[in-house]
N, C-alpha and C positions, 0 to 999 in steps of 0.2 A: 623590870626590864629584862626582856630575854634574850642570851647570846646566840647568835643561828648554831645549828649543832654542837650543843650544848645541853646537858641537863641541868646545869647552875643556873641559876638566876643572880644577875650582874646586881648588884647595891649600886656601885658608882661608876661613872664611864672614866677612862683614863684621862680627859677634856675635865672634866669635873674635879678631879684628883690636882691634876695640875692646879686649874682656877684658884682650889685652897690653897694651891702651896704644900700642899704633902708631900715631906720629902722621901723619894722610890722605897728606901728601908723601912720604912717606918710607917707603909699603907696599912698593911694588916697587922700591927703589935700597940693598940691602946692598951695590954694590960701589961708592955714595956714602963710608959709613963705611969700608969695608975702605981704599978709596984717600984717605981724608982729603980729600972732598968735591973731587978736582981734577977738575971738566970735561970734559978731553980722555982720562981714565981710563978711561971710562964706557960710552964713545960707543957701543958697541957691545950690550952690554947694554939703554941705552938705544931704540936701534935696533929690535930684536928685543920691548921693551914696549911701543912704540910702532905696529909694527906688527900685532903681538897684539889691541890696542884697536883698530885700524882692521879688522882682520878681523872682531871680535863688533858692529862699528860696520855693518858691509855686511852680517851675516848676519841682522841688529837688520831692516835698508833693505828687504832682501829678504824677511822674512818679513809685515812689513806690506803691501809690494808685494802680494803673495800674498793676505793676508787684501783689502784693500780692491779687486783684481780681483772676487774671491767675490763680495764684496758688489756690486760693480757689476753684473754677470752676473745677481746677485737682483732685481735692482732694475728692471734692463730689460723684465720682464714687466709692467708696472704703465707704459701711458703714461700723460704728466703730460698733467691738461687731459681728457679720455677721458670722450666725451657717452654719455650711455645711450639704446637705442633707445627710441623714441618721444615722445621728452622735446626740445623746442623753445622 
């Protein structure tokens, strides 16, 4: 399943998440349960969701970057204040 501008590929839709019954904390930590919720178990798995969400978090930065250059570029043709000839 592919999210539109996204590089990720979705596993599960949030509709489907729900349906289980997954509860929000505990979507992405099965090796929570597998290790009997210890901490220092985890850490690596963790690591790797963590930076997951920081990637879709800067590809998120970037594409608005992108759309509000656009629009600034539109907008430059239009100066603010702009007298019309023969009007004083």
């Amino acid at each position: 399943m592919e999210v539109p501008g996204s590089s990720k590929k979705m596993i599960a839709t949030q509709e489907e998440m729900v349906e289980a019954r997954v509860p929000i904390p505990y979507r992405d930590h099965k090796c929570r349960q597998r290790e009997f919720y210890l901490p220092w178990k985890c850490e690596d798995e963790r690591h790797v969701y963590e930076k997951c969400e920081y990637e879709l978090v800067m590809e998120r930065m970037l594409a608005m970057q992108k759309i509000r250059e656009k629009e600034g570029k539109s907008k430059q043709g239009i100066p603010i204040g702009a007298t019309t000839a023969g009007m004083s």
